[in-house]
C-alpha atoms as a printed R data frame, in Angstrom:
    type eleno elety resid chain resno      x       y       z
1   ATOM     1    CA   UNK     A     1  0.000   0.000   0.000
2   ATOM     2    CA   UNK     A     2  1.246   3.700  -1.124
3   ATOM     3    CA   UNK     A     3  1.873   5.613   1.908
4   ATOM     4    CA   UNK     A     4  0.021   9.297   2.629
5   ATOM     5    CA   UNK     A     5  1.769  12.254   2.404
6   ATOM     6    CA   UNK     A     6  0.931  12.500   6.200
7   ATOM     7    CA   UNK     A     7  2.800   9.126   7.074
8   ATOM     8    CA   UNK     A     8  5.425  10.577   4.289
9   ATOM     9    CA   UNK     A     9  6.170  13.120   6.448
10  ATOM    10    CA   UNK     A    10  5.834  12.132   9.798
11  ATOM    11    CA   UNK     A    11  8.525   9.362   8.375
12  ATOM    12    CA   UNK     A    12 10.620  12.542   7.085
13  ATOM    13    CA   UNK     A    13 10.460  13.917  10.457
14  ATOM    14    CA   UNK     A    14 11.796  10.357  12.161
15  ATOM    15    CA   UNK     A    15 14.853  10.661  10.155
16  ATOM    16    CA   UNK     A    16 15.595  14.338  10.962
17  ATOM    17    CA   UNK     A    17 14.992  13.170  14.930
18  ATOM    18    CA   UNK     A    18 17.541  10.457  14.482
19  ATOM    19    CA   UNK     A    19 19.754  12.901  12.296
20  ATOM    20    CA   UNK     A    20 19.854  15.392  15.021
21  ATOM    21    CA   UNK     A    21 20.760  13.089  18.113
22  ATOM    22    CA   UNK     A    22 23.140  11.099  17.063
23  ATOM    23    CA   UNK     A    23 24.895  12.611  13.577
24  ATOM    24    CA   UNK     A    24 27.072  14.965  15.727
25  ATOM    25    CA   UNK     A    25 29.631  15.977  13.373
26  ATOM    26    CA   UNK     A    26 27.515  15.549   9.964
27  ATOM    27    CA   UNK     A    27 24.447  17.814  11.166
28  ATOM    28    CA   UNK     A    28 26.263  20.932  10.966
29  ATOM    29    CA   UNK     A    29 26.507  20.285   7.231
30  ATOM    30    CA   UNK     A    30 23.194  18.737   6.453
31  ATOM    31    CA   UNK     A    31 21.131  21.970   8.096
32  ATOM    32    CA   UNK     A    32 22.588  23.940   5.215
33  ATOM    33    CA   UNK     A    33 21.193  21.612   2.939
34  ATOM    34    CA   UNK     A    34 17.523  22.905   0.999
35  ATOM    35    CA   UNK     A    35 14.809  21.375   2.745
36  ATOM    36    CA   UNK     A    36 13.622  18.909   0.486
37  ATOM    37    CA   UNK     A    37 17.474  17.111  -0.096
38  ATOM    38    CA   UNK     A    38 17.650  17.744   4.088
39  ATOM    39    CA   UNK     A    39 15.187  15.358   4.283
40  ATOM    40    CA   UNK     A    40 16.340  13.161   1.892
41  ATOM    41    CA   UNK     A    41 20.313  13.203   3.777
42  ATOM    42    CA   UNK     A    42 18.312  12.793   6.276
43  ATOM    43    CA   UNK     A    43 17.065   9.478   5.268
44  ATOM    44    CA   UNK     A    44 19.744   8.415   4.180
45  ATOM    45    CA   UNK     A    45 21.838   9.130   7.312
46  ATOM    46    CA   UNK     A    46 18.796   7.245   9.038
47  ATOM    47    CA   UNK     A    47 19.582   3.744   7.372
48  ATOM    48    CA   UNK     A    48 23.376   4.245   7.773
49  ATOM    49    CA   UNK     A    49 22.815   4.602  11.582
50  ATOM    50    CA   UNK     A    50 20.788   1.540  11.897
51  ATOM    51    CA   UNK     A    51 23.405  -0.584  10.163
52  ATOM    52    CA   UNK     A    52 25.812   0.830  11.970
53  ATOM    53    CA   UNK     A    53 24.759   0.327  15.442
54  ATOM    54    CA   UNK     A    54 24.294  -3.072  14.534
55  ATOM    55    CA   UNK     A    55 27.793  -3.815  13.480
56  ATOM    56    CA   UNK     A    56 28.858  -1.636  16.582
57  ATOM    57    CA   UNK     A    57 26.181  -3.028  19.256
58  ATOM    58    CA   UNK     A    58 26.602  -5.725  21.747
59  ATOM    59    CA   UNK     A    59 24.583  -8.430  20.535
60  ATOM    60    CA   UNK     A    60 26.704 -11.991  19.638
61  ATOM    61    CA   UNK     A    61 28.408 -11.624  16.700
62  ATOM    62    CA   UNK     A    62 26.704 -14.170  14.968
63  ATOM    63    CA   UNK     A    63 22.926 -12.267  15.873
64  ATOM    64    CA   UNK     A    64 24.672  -8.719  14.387
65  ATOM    65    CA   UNK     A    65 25.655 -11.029  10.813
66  ATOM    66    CA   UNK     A    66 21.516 -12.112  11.003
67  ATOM    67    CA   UNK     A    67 20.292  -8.571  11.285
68  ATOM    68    CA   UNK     A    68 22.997  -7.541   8.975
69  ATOM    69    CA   UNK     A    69 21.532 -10.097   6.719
70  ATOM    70    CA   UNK     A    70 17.733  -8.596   7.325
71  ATOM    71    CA   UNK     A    71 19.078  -4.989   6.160
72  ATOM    72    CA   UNK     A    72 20.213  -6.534   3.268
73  ATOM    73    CA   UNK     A    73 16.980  -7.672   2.300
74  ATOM    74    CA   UNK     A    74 15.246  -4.408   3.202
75  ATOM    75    CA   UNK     A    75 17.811  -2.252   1.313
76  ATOM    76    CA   UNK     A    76 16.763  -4.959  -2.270
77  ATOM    77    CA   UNK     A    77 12.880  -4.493  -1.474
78  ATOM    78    CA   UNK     A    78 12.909  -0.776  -0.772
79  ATOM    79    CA   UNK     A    79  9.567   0.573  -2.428
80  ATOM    80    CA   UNK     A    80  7.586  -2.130  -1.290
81  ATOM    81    CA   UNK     A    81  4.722  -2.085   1.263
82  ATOM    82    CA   UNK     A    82  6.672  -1.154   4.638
83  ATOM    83    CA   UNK     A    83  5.459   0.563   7.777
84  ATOM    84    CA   UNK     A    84  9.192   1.508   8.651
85  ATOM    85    CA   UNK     A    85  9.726   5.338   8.938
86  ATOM    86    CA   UNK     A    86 13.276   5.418   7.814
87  ATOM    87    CA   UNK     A    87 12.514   2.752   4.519
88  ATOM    88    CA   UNK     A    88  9.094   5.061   3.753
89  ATOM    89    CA   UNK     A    89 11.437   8.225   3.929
90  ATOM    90    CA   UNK     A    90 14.154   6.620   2.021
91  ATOM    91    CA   UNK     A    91 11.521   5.332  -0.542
92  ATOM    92    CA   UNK     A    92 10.183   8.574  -1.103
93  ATOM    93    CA   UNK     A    93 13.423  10.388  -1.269
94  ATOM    94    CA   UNK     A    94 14.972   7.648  -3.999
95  ATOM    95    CA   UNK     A    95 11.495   8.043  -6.141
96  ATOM    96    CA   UNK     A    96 12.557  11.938  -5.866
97  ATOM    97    CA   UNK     A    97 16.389  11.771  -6.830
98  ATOM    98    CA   UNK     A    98 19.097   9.841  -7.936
99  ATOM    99    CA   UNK     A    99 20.075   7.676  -5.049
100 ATOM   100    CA   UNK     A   100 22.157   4.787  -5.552
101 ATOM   101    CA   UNK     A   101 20.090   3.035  -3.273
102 ATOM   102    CA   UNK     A   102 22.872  -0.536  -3.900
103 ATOM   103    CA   UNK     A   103 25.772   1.615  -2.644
104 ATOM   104    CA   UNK     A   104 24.034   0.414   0.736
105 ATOM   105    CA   UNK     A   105 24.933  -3.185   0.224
106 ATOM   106    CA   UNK     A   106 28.464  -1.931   0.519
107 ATOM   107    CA   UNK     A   107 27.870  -0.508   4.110
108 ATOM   108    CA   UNK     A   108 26.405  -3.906   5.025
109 ATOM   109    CA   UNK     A   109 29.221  -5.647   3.656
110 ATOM   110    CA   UNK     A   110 31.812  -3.358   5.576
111 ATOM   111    CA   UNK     A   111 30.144  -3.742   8.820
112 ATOM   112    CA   UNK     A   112 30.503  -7.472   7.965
113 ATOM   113    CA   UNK     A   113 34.174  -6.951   8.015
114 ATOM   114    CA   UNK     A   114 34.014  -5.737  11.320
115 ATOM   115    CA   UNK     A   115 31.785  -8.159  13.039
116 ATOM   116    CA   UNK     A   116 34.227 -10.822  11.938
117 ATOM   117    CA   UNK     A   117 37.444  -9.142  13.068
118 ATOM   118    CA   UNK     A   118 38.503  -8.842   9.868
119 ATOM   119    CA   UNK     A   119 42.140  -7.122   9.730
120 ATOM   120    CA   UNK     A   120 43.992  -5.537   6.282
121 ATOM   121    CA   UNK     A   121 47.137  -6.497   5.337
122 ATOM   122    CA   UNK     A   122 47.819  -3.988   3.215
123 ATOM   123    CA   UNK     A   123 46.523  -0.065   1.894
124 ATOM   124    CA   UNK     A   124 44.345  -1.880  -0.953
125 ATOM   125    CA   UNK     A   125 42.505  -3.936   1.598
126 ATOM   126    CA   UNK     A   126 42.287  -1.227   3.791
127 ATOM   127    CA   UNK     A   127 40.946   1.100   1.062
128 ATOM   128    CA   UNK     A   128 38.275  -1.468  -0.291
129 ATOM   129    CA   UNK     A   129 37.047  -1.311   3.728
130 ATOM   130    CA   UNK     A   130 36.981   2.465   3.993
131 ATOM   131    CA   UNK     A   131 35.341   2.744   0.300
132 ATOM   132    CA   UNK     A   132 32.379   0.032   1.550
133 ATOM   133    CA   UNK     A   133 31.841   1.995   5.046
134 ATOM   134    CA   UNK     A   134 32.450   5.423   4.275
135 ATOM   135    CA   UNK     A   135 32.509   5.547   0.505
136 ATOM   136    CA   UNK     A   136 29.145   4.383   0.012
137 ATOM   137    CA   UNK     A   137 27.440   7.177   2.393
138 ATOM   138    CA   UNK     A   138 29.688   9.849  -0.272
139 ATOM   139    CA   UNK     A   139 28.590   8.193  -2.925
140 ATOM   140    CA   UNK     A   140 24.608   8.105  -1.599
141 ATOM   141    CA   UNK     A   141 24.521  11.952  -0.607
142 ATOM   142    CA   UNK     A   142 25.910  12.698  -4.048
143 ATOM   143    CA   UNK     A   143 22.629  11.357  -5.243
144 ATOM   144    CA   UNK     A   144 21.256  13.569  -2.979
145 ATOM   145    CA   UNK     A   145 22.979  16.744  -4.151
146 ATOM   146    CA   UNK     A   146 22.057  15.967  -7.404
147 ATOM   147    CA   UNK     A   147 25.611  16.725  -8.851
148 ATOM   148    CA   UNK     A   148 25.511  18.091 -12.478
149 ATOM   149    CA   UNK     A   149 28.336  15.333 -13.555
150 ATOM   150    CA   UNK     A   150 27.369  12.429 -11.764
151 ATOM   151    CA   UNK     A   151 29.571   9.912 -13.618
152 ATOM   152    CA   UNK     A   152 32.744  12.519 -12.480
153 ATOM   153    CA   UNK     A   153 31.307  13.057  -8.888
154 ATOM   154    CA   UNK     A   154 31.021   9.639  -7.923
155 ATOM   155    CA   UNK     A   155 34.268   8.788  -7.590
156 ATOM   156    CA   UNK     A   156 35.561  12.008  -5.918
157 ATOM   157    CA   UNK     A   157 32.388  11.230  -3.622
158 ATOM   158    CA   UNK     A   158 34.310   8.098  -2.763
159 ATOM   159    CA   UNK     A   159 37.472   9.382  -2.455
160 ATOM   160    CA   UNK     A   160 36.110  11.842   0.136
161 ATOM   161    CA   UNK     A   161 34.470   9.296   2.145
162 ATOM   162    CA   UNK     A   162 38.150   7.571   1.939
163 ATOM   163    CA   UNK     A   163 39.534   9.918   3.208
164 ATOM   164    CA   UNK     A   164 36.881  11.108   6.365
165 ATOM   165    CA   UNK     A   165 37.468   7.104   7.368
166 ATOM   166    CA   UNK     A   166 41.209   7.030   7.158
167 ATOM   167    CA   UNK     A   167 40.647  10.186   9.308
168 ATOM   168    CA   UNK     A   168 38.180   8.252  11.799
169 ATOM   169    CA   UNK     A   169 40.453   5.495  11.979
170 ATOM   170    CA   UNK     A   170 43.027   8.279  13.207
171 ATOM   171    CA   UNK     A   171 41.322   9.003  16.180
172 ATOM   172    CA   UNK     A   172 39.775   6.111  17.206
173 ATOM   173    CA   UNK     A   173 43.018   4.103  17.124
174 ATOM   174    CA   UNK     A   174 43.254   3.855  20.911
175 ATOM   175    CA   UNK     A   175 39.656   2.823  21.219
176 ATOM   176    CA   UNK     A   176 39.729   0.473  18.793
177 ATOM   177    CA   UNK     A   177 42.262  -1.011  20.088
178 ATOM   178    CA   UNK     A   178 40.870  -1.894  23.290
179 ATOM   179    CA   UNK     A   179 38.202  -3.619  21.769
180 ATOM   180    CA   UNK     A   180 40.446  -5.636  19.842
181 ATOM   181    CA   UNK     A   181 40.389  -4.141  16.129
182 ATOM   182    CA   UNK     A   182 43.283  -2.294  14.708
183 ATOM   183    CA   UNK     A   183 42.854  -1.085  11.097
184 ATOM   184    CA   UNK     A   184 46.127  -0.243  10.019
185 ATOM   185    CA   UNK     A   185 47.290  -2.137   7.464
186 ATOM   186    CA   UNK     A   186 49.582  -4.790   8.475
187 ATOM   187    CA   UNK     A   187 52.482  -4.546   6.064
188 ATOM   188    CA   UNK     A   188 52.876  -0.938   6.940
189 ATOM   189    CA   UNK     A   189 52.571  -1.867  10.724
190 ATOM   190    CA   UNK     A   190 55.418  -3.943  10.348
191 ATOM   191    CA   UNK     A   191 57.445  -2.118   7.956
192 ATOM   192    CA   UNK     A   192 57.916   1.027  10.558
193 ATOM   193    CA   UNK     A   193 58.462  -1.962  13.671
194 ATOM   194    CA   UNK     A   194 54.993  -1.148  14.895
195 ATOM   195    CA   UNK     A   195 53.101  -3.649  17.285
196 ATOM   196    CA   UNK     A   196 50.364  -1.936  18.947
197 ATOM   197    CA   UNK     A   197 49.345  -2.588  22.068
198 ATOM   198    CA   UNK     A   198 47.580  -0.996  25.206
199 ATOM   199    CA   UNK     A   199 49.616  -0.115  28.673
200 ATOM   200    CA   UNK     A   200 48.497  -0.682  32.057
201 ATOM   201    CA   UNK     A   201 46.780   2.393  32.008
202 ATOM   202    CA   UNK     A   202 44.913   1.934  28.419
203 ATOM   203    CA   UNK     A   203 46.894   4.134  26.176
204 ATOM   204    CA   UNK     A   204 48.899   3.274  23.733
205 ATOM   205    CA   UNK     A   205 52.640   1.984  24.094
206 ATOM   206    CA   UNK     A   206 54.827   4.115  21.454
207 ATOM   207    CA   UNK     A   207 58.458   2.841  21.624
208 ATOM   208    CA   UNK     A   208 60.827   5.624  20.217
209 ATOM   209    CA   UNK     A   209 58.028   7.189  19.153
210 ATOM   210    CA   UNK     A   210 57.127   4.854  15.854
211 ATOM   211    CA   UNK     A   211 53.551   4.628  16.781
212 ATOM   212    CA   UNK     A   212 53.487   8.869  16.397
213 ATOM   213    CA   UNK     A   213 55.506   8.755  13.629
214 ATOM   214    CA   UNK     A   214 53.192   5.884  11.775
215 ATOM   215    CA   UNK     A   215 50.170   8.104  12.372
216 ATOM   216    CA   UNK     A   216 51.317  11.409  11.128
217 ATOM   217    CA   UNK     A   217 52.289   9.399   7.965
218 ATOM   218    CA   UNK     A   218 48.674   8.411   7.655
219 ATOM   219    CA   UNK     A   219 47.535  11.707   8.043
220 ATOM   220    CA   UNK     A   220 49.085  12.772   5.441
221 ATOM   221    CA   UNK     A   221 47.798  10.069   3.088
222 ATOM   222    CA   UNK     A   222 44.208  11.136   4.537
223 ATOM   223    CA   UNK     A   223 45.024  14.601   3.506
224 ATOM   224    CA   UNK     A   224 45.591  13.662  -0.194
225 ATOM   225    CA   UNK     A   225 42.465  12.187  -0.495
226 ATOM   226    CA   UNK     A   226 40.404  14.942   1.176
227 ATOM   227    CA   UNK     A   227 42.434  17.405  -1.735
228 ATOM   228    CA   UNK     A   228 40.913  14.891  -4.573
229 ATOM   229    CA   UNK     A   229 37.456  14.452  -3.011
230 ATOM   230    CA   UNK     A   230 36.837  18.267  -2.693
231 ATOM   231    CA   UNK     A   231 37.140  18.688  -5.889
232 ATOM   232    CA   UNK     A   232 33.634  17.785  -6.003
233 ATOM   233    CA   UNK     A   233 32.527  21.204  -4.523
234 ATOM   234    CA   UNK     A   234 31.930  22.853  -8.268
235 ATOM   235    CA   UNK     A   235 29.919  19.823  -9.459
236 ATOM   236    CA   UNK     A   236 27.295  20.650  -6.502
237 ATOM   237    CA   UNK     A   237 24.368  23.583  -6.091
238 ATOM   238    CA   UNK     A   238 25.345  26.166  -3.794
239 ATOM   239    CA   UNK     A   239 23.741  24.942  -0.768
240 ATOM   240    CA   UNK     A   240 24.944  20.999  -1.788
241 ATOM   241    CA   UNK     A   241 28.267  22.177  -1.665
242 ATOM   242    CA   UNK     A   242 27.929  24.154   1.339
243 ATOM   243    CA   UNK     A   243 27.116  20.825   3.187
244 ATOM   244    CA   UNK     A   244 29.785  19.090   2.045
245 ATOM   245    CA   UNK     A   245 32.325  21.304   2.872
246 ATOM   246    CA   UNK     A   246 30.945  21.849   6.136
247 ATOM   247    CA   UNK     A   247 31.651  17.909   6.805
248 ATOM   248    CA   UNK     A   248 34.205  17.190   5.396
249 ATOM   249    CA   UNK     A   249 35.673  20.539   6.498
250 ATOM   250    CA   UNK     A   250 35.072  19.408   9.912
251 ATOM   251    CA   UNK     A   251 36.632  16.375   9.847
252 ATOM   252    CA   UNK     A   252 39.492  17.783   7.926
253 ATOM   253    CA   UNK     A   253 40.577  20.208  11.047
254 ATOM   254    CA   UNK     A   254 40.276  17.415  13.120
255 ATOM   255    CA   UNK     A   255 43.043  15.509  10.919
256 ATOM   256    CA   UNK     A   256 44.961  18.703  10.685
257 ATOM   257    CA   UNK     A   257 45.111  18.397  14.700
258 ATOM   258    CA   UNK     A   258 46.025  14.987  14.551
259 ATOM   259    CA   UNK     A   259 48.403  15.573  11.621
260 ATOM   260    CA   UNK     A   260 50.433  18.318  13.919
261 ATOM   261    CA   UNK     A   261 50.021  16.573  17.517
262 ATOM   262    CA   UNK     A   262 49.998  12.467  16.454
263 ATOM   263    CA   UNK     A   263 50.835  11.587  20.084
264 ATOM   264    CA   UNK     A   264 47.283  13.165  21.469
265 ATOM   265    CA   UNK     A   265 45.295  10.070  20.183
266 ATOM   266    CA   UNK     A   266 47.569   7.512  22.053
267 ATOM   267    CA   UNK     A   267 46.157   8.767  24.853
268 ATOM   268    CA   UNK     A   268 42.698  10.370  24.251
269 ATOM   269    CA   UNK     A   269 40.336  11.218  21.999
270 ATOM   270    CA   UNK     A   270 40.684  13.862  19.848
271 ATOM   271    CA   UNK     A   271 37.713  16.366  18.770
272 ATOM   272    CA   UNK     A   272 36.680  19.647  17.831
273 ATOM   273    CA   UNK     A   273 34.524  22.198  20.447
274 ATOM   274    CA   UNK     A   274 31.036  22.814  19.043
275 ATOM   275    CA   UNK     A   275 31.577  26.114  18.546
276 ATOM   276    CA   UNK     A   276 34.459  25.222  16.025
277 ATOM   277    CA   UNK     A   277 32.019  22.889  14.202
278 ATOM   278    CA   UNK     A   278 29.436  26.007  13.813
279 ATOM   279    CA   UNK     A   279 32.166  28.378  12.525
280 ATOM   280    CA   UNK     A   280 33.660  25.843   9.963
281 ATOM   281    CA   UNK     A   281 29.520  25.249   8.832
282 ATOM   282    CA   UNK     A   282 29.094  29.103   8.551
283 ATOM   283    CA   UNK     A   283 31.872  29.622   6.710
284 ATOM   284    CA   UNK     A   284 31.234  26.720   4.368
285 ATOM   285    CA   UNK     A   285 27.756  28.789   3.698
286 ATOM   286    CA   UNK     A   286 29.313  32.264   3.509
287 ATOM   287    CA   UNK     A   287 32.053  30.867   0.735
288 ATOM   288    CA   UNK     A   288 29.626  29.198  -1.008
289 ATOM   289    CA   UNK     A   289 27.594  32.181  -1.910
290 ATOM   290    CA   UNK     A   290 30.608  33.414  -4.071
């Protein structure tokens, strides 16, 4: 059964709740977006959450690859009878623009990776992970935005996502460690004499300073890709591309903190004040009216 423009809605207005509680970095950007693609980013964002928190939540392993396995059936029947807010938004919003709704397969299958521990042993393997988890959601909100070349945005879309994971890995190395995932890849790891590990007191051990070293290296690899993913900023409507600077601008400071102090996320987590997020957002508008 078609759903109402009143259950439409009400499942537009679901997504936004979810958007705003829980995307804490990407909201800054997505309120600059025109209301009827805010919605749809919205819905979008909605969906990635869910499969996220499965792959991230605390059920057994082998229940998170069974619900993993129900999204993946969801995502292939989206537009069919549902009474699920987020699949009614996304439904509407894919009828409405040029999502590549598939590119969420690719999430599922990354989150699959991390349920099973899955480690890289080199940049390729690495970059095949950070395309499926983070490329995809580029990839999807450059349906949204409607780019004028879609053929040449997708794959700076992808390279941008690349390159806010590599930077998400960054930070999260200490935390990820210490629940037993390290995404480095493993050839590079071993090349600069790199074991990581966790002291007594939960940081991370960094023996003549390798570990520092290793990660200011991989900052600068992030860096490249954020310089080839932006490049998708003319391709986009003024407001479009006022969103995605915004987050990727935000999480391109926080790799520029990282980049100049490596040693801070050995021993905590790394972030930007809120009122550094709002100023990076506002500017992103202001520019974009050039």
């Amino acid at each position: 059964m078609t759903p109402t423009s009143l259950e439409i809605a009400a499942a537009y207005a679901e997504c936004e709740h979810i958007m705003v509680s829980a995307a804490k970095n990407f909201s800054y950007g997505i309120r600059l977006l025109a209301p009827e693609k805010r919605g749809a980013l919205a819905a979008v964002y909605a969906l990635a959450r869910r499969i996220d928190d499965i792959g991230d939540g605390d059920l057994p392993d082998d229940e998170k690859l069974r619900l993993l396995d129900d999204a993946r059936r969801d995502i292939k029947a989206l537009g069919g009878p549902t009474s699920d807010p987020v699949m009614i938004a996304l439904g509407d919003a894919a009828a409405r623009l040029p999502i590549p709704v598939p590119a969420f397969l690719e999430l599922v299958e990354g989150c699959e990776l991390d349920v099973r521990g899955n480690t890289y042993e080199s940049f390729p393997d690495l970059k095949h992970y950070c395309r499926c988890v983070a490329g995809s959601i580029g990839r999807l909100s450059v349906g949204v935005f409607d780019a004028t070349d879609p053929a040449a945005a997708e794959p700076l879309a992808d390279a941008l996502g690349v390159a806010l994971q590599l930077t998400n890995i960054l930070r999260d190395i200490r935390e990820d460690l210490s629940n037993g995932r390290v995404y480095l890849p493993q050839d590079e790891l071993e090349a600069a004499g790199v074991v990581l590990r966790l002291d007594d007191h939960g940081n991370v051990v960094d023996e003549g300073g390798r570990v520092a070293a290793l990660v200011r290296d991989q900052a600068n690899r992030a860096e490249k890709w954020y310089r080839e993913g932006l490049q998708l900023l003319p391709m986009l409507d003024r407001r479009s591309a006022a969103c995605c600077s915004a987050m990727a601008g935000i999480y391109q400071r926080l790799l520029g903190r990282i980049e100049r102090d490596p040693k801070a996320v050995l021993t905590r987590r790394v972030s930007l004040p809120a009122w550094e997020k709002a100023y990076l957002a506002a500017r992103s508008l202001a520019v974009s009216k050039r």
